[in-house]
N, C-alpha and C positions, 0 to 999 in steps of 0.2 A: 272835202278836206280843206283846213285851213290852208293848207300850205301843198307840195306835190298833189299832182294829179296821183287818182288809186289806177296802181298798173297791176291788175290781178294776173291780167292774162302775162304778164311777164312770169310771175309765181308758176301759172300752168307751164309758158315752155321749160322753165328748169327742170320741172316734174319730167317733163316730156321727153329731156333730155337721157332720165335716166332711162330710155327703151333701151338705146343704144349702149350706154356706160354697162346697164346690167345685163343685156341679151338675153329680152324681155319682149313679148309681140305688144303685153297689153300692161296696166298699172291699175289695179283693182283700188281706188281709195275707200275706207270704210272708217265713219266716226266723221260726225259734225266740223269740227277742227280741222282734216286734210280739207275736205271739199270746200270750207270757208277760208282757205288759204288758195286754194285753186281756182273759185270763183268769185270772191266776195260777198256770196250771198248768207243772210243773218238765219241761222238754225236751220241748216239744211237739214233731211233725215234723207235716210236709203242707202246709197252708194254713186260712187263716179266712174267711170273708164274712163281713160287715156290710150286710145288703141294707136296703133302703129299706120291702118291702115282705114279704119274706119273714124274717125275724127275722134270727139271726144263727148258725153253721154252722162248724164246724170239720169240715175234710174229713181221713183220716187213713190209714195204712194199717189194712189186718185185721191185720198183727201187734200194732199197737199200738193197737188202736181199745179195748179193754178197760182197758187202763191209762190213755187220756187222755178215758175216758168217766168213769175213777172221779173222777181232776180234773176234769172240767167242770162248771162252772156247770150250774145247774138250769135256765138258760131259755137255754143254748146245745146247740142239735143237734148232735149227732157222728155224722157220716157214714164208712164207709170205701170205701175204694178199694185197686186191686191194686198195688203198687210196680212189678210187669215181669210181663209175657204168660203166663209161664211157671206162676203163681201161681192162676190162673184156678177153678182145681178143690181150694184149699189152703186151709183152717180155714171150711169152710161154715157148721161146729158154731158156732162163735165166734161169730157176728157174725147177728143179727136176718136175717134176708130182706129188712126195711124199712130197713134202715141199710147195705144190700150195693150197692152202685155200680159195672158193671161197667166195666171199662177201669182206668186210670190217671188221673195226679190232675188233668190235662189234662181227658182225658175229663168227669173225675167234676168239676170246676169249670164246665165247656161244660155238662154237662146241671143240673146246680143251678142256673146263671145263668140257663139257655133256659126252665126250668120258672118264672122267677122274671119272666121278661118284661124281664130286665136287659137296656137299651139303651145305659145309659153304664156306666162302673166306672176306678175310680182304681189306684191299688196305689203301694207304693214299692219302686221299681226301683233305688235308691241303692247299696245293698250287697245285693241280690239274686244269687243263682249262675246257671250257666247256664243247669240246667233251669228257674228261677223266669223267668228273662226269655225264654225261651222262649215259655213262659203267658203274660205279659203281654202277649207281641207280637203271639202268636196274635187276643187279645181286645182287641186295641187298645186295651189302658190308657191311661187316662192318668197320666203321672207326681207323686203326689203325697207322693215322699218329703222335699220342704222341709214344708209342712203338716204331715206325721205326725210327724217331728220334731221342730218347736215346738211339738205337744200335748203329746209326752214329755218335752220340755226344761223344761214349767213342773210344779212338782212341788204336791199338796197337802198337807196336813197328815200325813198317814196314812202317806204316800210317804217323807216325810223322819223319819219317826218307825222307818221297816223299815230308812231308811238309819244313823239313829245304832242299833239292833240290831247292824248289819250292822258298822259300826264297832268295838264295845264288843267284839263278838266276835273280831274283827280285832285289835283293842289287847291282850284276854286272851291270845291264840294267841301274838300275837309277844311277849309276856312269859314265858312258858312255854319258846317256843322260845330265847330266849336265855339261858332260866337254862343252857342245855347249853355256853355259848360257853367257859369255864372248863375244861371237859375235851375240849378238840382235836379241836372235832367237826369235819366237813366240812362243806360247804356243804348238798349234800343231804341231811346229816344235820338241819339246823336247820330245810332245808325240811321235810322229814316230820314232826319233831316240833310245826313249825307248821301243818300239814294237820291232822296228828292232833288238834290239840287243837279247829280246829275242826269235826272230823265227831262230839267229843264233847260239843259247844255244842248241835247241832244244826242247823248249818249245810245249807245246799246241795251247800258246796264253796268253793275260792276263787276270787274273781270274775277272776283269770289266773294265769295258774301263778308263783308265789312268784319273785322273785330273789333268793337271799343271794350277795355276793360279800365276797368276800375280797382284801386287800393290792391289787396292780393291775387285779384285775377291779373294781374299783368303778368303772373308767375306762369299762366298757363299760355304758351305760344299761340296756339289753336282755340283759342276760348269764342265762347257764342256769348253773345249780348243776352244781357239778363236784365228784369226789373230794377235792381241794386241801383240806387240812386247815387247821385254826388253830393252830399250832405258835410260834407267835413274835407279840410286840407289831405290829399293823398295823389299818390302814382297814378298817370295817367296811358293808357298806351290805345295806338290806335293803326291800324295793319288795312290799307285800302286802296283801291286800285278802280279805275274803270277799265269800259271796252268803248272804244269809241271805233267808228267805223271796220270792228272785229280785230283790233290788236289792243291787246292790253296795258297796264300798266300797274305796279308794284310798288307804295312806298310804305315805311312806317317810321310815327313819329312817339318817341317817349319825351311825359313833360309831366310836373310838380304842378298840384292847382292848389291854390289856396298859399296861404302864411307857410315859413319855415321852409322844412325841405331840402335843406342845403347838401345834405349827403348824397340823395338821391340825384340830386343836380351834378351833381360832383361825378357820378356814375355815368350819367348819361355823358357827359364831357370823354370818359374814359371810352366807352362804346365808341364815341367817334373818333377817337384818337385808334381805335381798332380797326375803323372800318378805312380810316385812312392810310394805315400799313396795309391793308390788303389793297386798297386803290392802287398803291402805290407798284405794286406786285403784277397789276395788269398789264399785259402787251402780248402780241401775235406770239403764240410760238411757248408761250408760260402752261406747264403744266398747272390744269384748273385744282389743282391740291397747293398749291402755293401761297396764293392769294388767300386761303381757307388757314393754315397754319400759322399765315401771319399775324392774322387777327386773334389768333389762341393765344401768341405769344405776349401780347398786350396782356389779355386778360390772365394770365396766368400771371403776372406780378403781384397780383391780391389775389390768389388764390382760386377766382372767377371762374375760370377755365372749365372747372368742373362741375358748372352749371348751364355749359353752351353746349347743349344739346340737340344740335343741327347745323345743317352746313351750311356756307359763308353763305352761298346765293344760288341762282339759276339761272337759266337763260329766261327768256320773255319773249312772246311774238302773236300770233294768234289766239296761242295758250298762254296763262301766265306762268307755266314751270314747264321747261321745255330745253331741250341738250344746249349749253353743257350742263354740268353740274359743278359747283365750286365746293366740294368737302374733302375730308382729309383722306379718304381710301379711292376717290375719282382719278379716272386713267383719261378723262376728255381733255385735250389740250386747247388753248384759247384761240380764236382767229381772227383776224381785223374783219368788223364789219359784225361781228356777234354782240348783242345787247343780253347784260345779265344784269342783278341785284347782287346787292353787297350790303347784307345784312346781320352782322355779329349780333349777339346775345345772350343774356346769360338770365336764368329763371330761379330764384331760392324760395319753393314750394311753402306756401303759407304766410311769406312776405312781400315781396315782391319781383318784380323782372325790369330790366331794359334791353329793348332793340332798338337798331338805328337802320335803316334800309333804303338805298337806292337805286336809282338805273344809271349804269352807263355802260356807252358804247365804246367797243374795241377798236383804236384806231391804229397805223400806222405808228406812232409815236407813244402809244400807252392807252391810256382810259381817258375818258373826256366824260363828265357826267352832265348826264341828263334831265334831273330830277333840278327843281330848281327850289326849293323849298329850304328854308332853314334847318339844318340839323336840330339848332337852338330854338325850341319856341316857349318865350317867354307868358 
């Protein structure tokens, strides 16, 4: 990291914590996201324990047990396990005798737990797949994806330090990528040259796949890069984040390319003058519906409102949408130390859209953002 050392294993004791808060023996994690929040290692697959009594365990396949034994912590075990039946008699060489778990990853969590004397166990079933709640059901979890959530939603020093990285490399990349906007790139063109530049930062990747739209796709929030060149003065919008040492980052800039445009400019000024009443809205203790209402209220002077179809923002951390949530029907309330985006918008299908989006962190005193980029890019 540039700047803080990465303290994962701090991540692990808050998790660890919750044995005790929930009266819980074990903490089943399941999904790439818990365990890279717990470990720091880049695309785990399987599962993790957190046992009370028996340390703490990543269960893996034998394909990958060699690559997420070279990430793992020194005082986390890596166990593997078979992915399918068929596997059974496949990479014997690989994999220890002591770290070989026969079955599947079912199996191979039943007999770590049974060896463990685990009688209770938590897990978060929230965004778990089918095979993962299979497991839990199996083990009669109990569900504790609001707890694990509010562990990951309050960030510490260290965390918010991988997140402005994670930013600075984000803000480089989309600088880079629009110096191409001048010769008629396409849309997928601006995306790769903003990939590229982050896999030569040394990135992860980027924390979702890039949007650049063009003239009336900027009307679609979610839009995929298309061929559609940049041929002529129009709307530009562009929704891009990296993952630098597995924490994300979130921003988007709307800007006018070419001659003219003064309306559209004019819009984008109004979006941040929206996104700056919901800044304003931020601090400990702020129902996350607040900050979301405030920025309707801007756009609702010209009518707008009724094209801001989504909410103000999210949280950010490992993931890049992650509790709270900043929209008008959200019950999450905000807490110092939680990192969201603040991103008003409004979309008029078959014309155009403006969004404006940043990060910042919850402090003691209000918001403090983190994105350092010009709202305005001329």
């Amino acid at each position: 990291m540039r700047g803080l050392e990465a303290r994962w294993d701090l991540n692990r004791r808050k998790l660890r914590d919750l044995l005790d808060k929930e009266s819980v023996d074990a903490l089943l994690l399941l999904g790439a996201p818990n365990i890279t929040y717990a470990t720091g290692i880049r695309e785990p697959t399987g599962a993790m324990l957190i046992t009370r009594d028996c340390g703490d365990m990543i269960l893996t396949s034998v394909l990958d047990y060699n690559r997420v034994s070279s990430m793992s912590p020194k005082d986390v075990a890596v166990k593997a396990f078979y992915r399918r039946s068929g596997e059974a008699s496949v990479g014997m060489a690989m994999v220890p005798q002591s770290d070989l778990i026969s079955g599947g990853l079912t199996d191979a969590v039943k007999q770590v737990l049974g060896n463990c004397n685990v009688k209770s166990i938590g897990a978060d079933l929230q965004w778990a797949d089918y095979a993962s709640l299979n497991i839990a059901q199996q083990l009669q979890a109990k569900d504790m994806s609001g707890p694990i959530a509010k562990v990951r939603a309050i960030k510490d020093d260290w965390e918010v330090q991988a997140m402005l990285d994670s930013i600075a490399a984000a803000e480089q990349a989309f600088r880079e990528a629009i110096e191409l906007l001048g010769s008629n790139p396409s849309e997928s063109e601006v995306e790769a040259a903003f990939y590229s530049s982050l896999m030569r930062q040394g990135a992860w990747g980027e924390s979702f796949p890039t949007i650049v739209a063009f003239y009336d796709h900027t009307a679609l929030p979610h839009h995929t890069p298309t061929p559609v060149r940049l041929q002529k003065p129009g709307p530009v919008l562009i929704d891009f984040g990296a993952d630098m040492y597995g924490y994300a980052s979130d921003t988007t800039r709307s800007m006018w390319h070419g001659e003219g445009g003064a309306e559209y400019k004019r819009l984008i000024e109004l979006v941040a003058e929206a996104q700056a009443a919901a800044v304003d809205q931020i601090a400990p203790g702020v129902e996350a519906r607040s900050p979301d209402l405030a920025s309707r209220r801007v756009l609702a002077k010209e009518g707008l409102d009724k094209f801001y179809n989504h909410g103000l923002g999210h949280g950010v951390g490992v993931e890049v949408h992650e509790v709270p949530y900043l929209a008008p029907a959200s019950t999450d309330v905000l807490e110092k130390n939680m990192v969201v985006t603040v991103e008003p918008g409004f979309y008029i299908p078959g014309v155009y859209g403006v969004r404006v989006e940043d990060m910042v962190l919850v402090t003691a005193k209000g918001a403090k953002l983190l994105t350092r980029l010009s709202r305005i890019i001329s």
